[in-house]
C-alpha positions as CSV (number, residue, x, y, z in Angstrom):
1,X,134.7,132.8,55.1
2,X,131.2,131.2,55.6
3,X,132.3,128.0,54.3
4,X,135.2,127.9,56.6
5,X,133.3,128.7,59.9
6,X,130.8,126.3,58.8
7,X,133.6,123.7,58.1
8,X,134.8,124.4,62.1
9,X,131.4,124.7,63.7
10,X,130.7,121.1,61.7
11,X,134.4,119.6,63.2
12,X,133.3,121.2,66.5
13,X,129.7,119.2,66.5
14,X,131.7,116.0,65.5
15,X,134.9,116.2,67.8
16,X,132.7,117.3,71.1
17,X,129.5,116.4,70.1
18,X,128.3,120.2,70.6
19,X,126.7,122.8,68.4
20,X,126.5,126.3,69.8
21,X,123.9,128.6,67.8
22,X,125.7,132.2,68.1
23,X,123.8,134.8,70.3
24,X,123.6,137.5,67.5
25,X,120.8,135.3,65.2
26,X,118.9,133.4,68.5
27,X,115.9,135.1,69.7
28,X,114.5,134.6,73.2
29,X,116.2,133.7,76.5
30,X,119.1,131.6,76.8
31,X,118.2,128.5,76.5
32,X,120.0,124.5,76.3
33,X,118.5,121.9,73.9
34,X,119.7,118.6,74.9
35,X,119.5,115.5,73.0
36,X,121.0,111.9,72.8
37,X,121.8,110.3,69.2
38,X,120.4,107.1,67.9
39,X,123.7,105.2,67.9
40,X,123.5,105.5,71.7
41,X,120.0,104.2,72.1
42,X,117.7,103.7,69.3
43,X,115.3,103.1,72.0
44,X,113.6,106.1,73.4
45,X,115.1,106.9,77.6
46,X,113.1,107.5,80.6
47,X,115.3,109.1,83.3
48,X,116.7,112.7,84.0
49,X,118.1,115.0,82.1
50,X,120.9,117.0,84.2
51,X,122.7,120.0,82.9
52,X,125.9,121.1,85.1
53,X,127.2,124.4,84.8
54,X,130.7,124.7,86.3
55,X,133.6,127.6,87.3
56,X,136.0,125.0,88.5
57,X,138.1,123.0,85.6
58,X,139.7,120.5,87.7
59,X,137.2,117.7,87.3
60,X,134.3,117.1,84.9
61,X,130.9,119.2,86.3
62,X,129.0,116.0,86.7
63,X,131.6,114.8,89.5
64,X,131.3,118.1,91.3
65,X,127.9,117.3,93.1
66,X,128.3,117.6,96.8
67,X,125.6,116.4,98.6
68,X,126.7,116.5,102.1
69,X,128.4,119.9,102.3
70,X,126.3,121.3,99.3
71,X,128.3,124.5,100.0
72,X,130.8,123.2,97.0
73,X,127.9,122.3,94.7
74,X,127.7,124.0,91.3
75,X,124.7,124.9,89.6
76,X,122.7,121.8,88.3
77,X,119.3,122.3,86.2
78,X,117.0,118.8,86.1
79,X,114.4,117.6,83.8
80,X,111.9,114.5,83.9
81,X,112.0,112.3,81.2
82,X,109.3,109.8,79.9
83,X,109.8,107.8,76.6
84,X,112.3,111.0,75.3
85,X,113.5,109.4,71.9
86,X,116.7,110.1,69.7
87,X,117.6,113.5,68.6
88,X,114.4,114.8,70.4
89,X,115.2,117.7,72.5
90,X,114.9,118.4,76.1
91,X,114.9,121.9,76.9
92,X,116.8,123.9,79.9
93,X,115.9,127.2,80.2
94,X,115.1,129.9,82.7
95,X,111.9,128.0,83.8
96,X,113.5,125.4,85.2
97,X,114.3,125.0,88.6
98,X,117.9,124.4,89.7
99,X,120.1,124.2,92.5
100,X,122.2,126.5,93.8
101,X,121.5,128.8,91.2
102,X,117.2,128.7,91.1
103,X,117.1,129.7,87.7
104,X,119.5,130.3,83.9
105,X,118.8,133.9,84.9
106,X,120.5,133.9,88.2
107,X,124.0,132.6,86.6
108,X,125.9,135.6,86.3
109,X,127.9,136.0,82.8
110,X,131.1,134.1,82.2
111,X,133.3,131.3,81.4
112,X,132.0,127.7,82.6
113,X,132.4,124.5,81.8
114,X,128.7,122.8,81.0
115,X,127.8,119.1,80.3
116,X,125.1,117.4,80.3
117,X,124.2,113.6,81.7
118,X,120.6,111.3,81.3
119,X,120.4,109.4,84.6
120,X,118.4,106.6,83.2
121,X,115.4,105.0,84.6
122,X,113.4,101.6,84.3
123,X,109.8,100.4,85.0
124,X,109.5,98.3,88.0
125,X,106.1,96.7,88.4
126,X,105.9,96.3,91.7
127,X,104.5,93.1,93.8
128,X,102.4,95.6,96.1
129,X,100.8,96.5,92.6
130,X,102.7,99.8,92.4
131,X,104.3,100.8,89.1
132,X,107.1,103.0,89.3
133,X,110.4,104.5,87.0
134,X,113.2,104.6,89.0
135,X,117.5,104.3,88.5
136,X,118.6,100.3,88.8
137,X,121.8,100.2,90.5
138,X,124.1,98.8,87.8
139,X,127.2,97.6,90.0
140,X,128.3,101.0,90.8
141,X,126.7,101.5,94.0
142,X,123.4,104.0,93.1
143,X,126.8,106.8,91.9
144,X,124.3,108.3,88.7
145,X,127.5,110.1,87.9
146,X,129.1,107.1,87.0
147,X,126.4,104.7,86.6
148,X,127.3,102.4,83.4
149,X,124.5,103.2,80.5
150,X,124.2,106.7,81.3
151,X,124.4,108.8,78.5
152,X,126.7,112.2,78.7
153,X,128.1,114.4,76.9
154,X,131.9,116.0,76.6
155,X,132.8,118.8,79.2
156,X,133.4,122.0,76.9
157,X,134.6,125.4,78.2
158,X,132.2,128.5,76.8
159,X,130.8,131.5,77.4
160,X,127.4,131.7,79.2
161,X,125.5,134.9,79.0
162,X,121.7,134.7,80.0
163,X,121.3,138.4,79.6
164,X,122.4,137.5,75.6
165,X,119.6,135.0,75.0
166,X,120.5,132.3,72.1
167,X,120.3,128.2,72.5
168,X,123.3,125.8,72.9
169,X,122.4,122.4,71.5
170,X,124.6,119.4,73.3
171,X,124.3,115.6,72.3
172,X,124.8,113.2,75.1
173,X,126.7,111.0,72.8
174,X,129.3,109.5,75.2
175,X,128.1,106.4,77.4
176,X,129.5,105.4,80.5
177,X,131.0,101.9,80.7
178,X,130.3,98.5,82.9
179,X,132.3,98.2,85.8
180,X,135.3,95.7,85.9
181,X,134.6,93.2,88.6
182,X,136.8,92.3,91.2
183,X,138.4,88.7,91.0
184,X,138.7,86.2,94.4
185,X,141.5,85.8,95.8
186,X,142.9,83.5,98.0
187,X,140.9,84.7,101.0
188,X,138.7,86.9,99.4
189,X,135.4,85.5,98.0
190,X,132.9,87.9,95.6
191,X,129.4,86.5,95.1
192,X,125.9,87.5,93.6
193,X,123.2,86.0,94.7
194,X,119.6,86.1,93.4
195,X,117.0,87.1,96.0
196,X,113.2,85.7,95.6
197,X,111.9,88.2,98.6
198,X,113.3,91.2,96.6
199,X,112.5,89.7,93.1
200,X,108.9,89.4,94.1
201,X,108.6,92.8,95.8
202,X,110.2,94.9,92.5
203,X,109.0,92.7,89.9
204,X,112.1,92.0,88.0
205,X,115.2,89.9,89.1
206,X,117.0,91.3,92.0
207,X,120.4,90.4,93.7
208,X,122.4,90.8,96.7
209,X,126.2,90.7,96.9
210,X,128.7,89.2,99.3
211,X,132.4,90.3,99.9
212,X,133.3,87.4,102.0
213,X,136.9,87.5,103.9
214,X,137.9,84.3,105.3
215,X,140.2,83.8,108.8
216,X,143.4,82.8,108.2
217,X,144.0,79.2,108.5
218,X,139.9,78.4,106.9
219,X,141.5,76.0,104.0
220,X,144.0,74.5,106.3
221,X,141.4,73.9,109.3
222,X,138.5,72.1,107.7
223,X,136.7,71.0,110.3
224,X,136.5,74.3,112.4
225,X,133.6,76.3,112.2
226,X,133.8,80.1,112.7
227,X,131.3,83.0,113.9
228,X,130.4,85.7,111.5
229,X,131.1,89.3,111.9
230,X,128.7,91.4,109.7
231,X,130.3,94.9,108.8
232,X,127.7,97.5,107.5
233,X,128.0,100.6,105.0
234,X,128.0,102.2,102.3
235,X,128.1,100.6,98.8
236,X,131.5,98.4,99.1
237,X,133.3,98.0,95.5
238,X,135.5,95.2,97.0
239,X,137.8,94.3,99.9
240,X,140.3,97.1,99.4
241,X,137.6,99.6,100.1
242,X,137.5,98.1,103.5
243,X,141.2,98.7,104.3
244,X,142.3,95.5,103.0
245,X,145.9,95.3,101.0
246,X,147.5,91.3,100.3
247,X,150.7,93.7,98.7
248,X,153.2,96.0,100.2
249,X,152.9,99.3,99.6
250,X,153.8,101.0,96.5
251,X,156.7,103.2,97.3
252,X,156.7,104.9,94.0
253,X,153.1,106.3,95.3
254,X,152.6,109.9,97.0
255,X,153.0,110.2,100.7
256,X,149.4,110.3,101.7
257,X,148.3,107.1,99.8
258,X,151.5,105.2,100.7
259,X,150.5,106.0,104.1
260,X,146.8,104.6,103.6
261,X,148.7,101.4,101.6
262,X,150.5,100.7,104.6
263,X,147.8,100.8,106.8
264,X,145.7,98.4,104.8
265,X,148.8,95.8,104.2
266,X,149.0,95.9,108.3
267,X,145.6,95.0,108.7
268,X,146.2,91.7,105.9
269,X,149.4,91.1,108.4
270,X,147.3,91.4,111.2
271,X,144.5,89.1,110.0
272,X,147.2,86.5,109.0
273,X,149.0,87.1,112.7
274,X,148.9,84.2,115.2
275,X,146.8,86.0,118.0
276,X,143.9,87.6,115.6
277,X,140.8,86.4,116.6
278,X,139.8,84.1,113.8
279,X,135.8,85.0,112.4
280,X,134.4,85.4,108.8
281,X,134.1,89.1,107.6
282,X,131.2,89.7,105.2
283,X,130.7,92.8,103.9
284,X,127.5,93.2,101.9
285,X,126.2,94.8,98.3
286,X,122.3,95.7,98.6
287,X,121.8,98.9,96.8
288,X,118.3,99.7,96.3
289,X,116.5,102.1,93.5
290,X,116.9,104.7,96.3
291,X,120.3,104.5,97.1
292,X,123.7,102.4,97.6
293,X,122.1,101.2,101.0
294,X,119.2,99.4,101.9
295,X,119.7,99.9,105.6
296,X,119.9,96.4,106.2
297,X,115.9,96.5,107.5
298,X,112.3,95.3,105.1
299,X,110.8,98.8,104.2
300,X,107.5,99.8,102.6
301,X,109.4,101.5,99.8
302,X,112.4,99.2,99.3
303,X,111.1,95.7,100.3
304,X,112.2,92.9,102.3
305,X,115.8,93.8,102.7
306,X,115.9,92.8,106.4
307,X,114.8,89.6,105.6
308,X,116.4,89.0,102.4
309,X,119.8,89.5,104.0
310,X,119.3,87.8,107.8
311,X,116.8,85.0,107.0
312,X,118.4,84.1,103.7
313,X,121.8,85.7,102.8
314,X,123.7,85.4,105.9
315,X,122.7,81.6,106.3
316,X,123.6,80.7,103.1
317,X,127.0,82.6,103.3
318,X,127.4,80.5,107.0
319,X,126.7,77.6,105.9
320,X,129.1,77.3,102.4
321,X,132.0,79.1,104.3
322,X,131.7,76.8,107.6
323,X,130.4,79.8,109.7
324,X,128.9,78.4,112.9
325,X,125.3,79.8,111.9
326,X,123.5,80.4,115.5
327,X,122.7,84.1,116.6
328,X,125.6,83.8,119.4
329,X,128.3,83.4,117.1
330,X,127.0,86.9,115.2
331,X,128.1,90.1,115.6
332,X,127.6,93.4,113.9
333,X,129.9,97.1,113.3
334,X,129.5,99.5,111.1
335,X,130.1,103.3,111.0
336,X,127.6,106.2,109.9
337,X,125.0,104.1,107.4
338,X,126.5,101.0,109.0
339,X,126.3,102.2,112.3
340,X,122.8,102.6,112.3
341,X,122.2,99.2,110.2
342,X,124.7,97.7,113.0
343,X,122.3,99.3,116.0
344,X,118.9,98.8,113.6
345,X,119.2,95.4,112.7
346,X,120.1,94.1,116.4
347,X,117.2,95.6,117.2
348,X,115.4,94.1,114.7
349,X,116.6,90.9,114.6
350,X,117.4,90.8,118.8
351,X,117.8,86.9,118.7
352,X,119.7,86.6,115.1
353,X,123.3,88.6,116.4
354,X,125.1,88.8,119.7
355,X,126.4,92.7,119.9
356,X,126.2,95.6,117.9
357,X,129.0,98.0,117.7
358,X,127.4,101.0,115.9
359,X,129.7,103.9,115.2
360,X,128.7,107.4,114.7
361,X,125.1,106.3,113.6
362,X,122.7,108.3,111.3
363,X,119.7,109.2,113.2
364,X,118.9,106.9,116.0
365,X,116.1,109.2,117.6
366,X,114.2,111.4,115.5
367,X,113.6,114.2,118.2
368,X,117.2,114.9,116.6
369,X,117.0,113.8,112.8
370,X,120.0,116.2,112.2
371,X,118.8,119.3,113.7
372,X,115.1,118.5,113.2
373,X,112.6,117.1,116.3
374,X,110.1,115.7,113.9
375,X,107.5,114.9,116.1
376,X,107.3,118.5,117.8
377,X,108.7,121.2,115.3
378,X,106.5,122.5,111.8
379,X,108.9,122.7,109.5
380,X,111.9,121.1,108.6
381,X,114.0,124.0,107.0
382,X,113.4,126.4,109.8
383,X,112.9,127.5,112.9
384,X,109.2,129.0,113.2
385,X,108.1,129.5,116.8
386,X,110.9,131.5,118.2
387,X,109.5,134.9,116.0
388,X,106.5,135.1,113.6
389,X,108.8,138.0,112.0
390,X,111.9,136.1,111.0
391,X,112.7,132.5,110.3
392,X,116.0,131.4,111.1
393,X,117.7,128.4,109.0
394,X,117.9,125.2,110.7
395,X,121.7,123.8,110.5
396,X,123.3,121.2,108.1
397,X,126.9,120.6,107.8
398,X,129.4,122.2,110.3
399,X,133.3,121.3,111.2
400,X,134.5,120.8,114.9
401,X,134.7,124.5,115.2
402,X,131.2,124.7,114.4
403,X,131.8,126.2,111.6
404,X,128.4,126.0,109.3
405,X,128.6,124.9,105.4
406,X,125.0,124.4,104.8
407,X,121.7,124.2,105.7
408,X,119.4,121.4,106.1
409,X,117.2,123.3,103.1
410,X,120.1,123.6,101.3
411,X,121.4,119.8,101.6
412,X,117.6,118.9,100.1
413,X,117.2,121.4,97.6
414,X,120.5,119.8,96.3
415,X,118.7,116.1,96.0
416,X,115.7,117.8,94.2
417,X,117.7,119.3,91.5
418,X,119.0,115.7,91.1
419,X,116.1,113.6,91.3
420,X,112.2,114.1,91.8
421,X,109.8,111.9,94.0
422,X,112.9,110.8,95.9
423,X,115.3,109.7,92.7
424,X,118.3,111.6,93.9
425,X,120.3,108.9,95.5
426,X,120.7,111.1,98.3
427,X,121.1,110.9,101.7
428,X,117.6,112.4,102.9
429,X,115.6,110.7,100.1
430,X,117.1,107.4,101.2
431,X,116.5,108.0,105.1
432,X,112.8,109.0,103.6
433,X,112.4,105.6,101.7
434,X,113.4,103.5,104.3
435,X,111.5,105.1,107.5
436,X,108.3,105.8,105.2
437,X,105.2,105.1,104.2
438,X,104.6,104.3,100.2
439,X,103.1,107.1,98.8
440,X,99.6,107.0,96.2
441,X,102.1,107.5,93.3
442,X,103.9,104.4,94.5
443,X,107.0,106.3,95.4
444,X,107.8,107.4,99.5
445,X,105.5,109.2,101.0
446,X,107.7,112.8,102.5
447,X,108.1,113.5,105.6
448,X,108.2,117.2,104.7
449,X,107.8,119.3,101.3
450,X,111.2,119.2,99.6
451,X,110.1,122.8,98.7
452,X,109.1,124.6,101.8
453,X,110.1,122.1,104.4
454,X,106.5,122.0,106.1
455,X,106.2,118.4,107.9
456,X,103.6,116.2,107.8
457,X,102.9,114.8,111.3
458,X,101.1,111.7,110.1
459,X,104.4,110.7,108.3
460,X,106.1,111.1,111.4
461,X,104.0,108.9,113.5
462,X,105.0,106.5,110.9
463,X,108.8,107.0,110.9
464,X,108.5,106.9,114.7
465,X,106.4,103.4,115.5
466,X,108.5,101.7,112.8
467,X,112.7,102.9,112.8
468,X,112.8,105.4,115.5
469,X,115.4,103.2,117.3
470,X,115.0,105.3,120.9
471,X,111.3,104.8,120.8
472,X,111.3,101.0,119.9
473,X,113.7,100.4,122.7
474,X,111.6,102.5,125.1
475,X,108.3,101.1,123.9
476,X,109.2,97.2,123.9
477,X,112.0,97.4,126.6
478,X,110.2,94.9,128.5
479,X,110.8,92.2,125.9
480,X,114.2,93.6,124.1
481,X,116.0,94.4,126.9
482,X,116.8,91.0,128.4
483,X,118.1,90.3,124.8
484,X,119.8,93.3,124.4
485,X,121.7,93.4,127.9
486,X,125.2,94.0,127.1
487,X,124.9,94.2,123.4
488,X,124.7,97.7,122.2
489,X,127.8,99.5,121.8
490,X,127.9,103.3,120.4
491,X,130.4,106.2,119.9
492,X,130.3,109.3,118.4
493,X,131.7,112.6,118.0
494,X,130.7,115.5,119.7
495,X,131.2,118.0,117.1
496,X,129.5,115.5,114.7
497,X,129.3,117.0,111.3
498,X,125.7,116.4,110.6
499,X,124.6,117.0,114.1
500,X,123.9,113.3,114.7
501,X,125.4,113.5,118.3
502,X,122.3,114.6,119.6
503,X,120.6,111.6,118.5
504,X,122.9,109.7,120.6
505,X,122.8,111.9,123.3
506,X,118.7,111.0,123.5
507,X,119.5,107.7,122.9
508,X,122.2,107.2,126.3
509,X,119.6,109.0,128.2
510,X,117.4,106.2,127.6
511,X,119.9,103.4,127.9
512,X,121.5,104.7,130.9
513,X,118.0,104.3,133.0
514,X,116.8,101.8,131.6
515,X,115.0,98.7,133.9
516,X,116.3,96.3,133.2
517,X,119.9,97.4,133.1
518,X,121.1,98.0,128.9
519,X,125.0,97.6,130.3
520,X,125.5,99.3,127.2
521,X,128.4,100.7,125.8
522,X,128.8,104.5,124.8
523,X,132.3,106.3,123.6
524,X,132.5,110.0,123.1
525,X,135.1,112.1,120.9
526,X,135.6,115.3,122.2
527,X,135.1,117.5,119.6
528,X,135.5,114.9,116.7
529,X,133.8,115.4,113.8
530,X,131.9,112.3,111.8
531,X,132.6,109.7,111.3
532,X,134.6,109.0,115.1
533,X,134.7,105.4,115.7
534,X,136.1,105.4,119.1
535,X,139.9,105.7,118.6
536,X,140.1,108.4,121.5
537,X,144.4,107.8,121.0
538,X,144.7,109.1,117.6
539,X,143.5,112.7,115.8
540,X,140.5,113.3,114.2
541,X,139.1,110.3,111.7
542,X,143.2,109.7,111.6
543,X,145.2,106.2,112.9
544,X,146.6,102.9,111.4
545,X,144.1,100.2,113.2
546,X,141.0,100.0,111.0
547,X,137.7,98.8,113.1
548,X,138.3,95.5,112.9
549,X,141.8,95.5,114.6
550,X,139.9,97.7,117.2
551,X,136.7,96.1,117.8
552,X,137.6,92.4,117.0
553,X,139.6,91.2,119.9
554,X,136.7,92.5,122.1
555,X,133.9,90.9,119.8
556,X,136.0,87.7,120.3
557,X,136.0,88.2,124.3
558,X,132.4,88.8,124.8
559,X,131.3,86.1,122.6
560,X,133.6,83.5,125.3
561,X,132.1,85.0,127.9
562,X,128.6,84.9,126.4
563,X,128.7,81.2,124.5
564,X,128.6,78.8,127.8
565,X,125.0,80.8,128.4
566,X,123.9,81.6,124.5
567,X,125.2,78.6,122.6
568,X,122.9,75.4,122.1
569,X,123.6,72.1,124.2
570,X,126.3,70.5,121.8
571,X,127.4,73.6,119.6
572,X,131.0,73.9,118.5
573,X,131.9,76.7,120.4
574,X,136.0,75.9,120.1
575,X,137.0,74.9,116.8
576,X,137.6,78.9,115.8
577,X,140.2,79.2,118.3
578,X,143.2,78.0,117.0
């Protein structure tokens, strides 16, 4: 009988790649040993060791992280790595901090699924003489949960009882694969392009992508010239994550993704119609360390991104496509990230791009960073003044009823189960790398104690002289504001999930009083939730027009109007209109 359940514990090991040491002869807390075998890496890993711990079969546990509603979230334990080798073991136990469950000891007995993943890590030597381990974006877009050469092992369904004690060894012997890249088509273009600014500031080679979709017409019109509409956001894979379908739909497919097919394949007929404005759409791929976004602006912790992507990507993309290549045949959109990149880098950059169509932006005053002022409030997490016997929470995540998910603690306490010194690939580690200062350890410099939430109001002055988009404009208005006149454009929600209203709110204050006048833009959703993009004629984040067929015709319009007055003597301001 011994032989036999040492036969299936041995099958078990080799099948899942699991060995569970029985309760009944383990002394001592529960605890997990996890370990990577050789054939993996024979090389010893830096990076972090997660552990997911999951009631909910439907997916594997290392695709149930939910950073923005964190409510959904289940537990996740983390552990620093440095130079861990094969077969060595890292150890979770009830010392180790997790997220939402703090501790082993607070997950109540009973069936899970558990798994275990190695987010892995490499040594950039910096060019500001920094050294630092952090995760290299390997085509996925900064996603560690599918991040190709990160080691994990097979979900398996078992008992968990920390009251029991005993250790469950797992071997992260399963690796994820590269990712298949996308291949041109006809009017779609994929490029890489190697970037010196960023290659000097990480230390090691360093690349920006380029989705390039070319106007109808480009290979048939060779001597037209066409203006550039840069479209900001999140990480995207390829053209079909921006709507885009060259194929009818697939009937065969369920209602609600036929529905999206269709969509798409209406904006390829559109493109392709006789009255669309014709322009070269560039979407762009500039992950950082940090996250799947650089924010499109040169940072202290990220490097020259602003730069690298207006001085040097964008002309070279202008001039082997036959864009027109001044700054009044620009234009910039983008929603959520991309609406602040689309806002930030006009600002930025106030002579490079003629109009910035920024919808429901993250944080473009920091008096309202979510539900935090910053400059005036202690403490990030909670509100402090109103009682010195209570603390309230401050608010994270709500719906259009107001309805609250999760807290602003709770959304960062989330990220630091994931990732210390700012490795989470988060949302608030990246706003934190961008808009801050470098740290002495070489990484960002917080704004607040991921722990307690107490701010530091030296970092603030920081985030506020250098990406605080309110105060920039308010400060410099003298000199931005002639080149600004006419070109910001804004919506948002009202019931904005993350509270970012406000910020816009602040930020129309400003604009509407402003001397000289902004004739800005600003579109409000009446309760709509994130991310509204100013289709006040459809329901919430619903419709068939994707921003382009929205936005476009009116980007075409103002650049007319604008081109006799912004366009050098002798510039080919008609060729694009066929």
């Amino acid at each position: 009988m011994r032989t036999l359940i040492g036969l299936v514990l041995a099958l078990l090991v080799a099948i899942t790649g699991w060995m569970v040491t029985p309760h009944a002869t383990a002394a001592g807390p529960l605890r997990f040993s996890i370990s990577f075998p050789a054939a993996r890496s024979a090389e010893p890993l830096d990076g972090r060791v997660l552990l997911f711990i999951s009631d909910d079969g439907r997916t594997e546990p290392r695709f149930q992280t939910d950073q923005y509603r964190a409510n959904t979230t289940r537990p996740i334990f983390g552990v620093d790595v440095d130079g861990l080798t094969p077969g060595a073991p890292v150890v979770v136990d009830e010392r180790v901090a997790g997220w939402p469950a703090r501790s082993l000891k607070d997950v109540p007995a009973g069936d899970y699924y558990v798994q275990a993943m190695i987010n892995r890590y490499e040594t950039f030597h910096r060019g500001d003489g920094k050294t630092v381990k952090m995760p290299m974006d390997q085509g996925e877009g900064q996603q560690w949960s599918r991040k190709p050469g990160n080691l994990y092992s097979a979900p398996v369904k078992m008992h968990v009882d920390p009251s029991s004690g005993g250790e469950i060894a797992i071997s992260m012997d399963r690796e994820v694969p590269p990712i298949t890249l996308p291949a041109d088509t006809k009017l779609v273009k994929y490029l890489r392009v190697r970037n010196d600014r960023l290659t000097k500031f990480w230390g090691r080679p360093m690349y920006l992508g380029a989705i390039v979709l070319l106007p109808a017409g480009w290979d048939t019109h060779p001597n037209a010239r066409y203006p550039l509409l840069v479209h900001h956001g999140h990480f995207p894979a390829n053209m079909e994550s921006d709507t885009w379908r060259e194929t009818p739909p697939d009937p065969n497919a369920p209602a609600n993704q036929r529905d999206a097919q269709a969509a798409a394949y209406k904006f390829y007929q559109d493109w392709n119609g006789p009255n669309f404005p014709r322009m070269i759409h560039l979407l762009i791929q500039h992950p950082t360390p940090y996250f799947d976004d650089s924010y499109a602006v040169n940072s202290a912790n990220n490097g020259p991104y602003g730069d690298a992507i207006t001085l040097d990507l964008i002309p070279m993309i202008e001039k082997q496509f036959r864009g027109i290549g001044q700054g009044w045949a620009r234009v910039l959109t983008g929603g959520s990230t991309g609406g602040w990149e689309a806002f930030g880098v006009q600002v930025m950059y106030p002579d490079a791009y003629n109009g910035a169509w920024a919808l429901c932006p993250d944080p473009i005053d920091f008096r309202s960073y979510r539900s935090v002022n910053i400059y005036d409030e202690k403490n990030a997490y909670y509100y402090l003044e109103d009682n010195p016997w209570k603390r309230t929470p401050k608010p994270g995540y709500r719906d259009y009823r107001d309805h609250l998910f999760s807290t602003f603690e709770e959304r960062n306490l989330v990220e630091l189960a994931l990732g210390t010194h700012g490795r989470s690939a988060g949302q608030h580690d990246a706003w934190a790398s961008v808009f801050g200062p470098v740290g002495d350890d070489g990484y960002y410099k917080p704004l607040y104690d991921k722990a307690t939430g107490a701010i530091d109001p030296e970092v603030a002055k920081y985030w506020r002289d250098n990406y605080d988009l309110r105060y920039i404009l308010q400060r410099d208005w003298a000199t931005l504001g002639p080149k600004l006149r006419g070109k910001i454009h804004i919506t948002s929600g009202t019931m904005d999930n993350g509270y970012l209203n406000n910020a816009v709110y602040q930020m129309e204050e400003f604009l509407m009083r402003a001397t000289p006048s902004s004739e800005s833009e600003i579109v409000y959703g009446e309760r709509r939730e994130h991310c509204f993009t100013g289709d006040t004629e459809v329901p919430n984040n619903a419709g068939s027009r994707t921003v382009h067929q929205r936005y476009m015709p009116a980007m075409a319009q103002w650049m007319e109007k604008r081109m006799e007055k912004s366009a050098p003597r002798g510039a080919d301001t008609k060729s694009w209109k066929y």
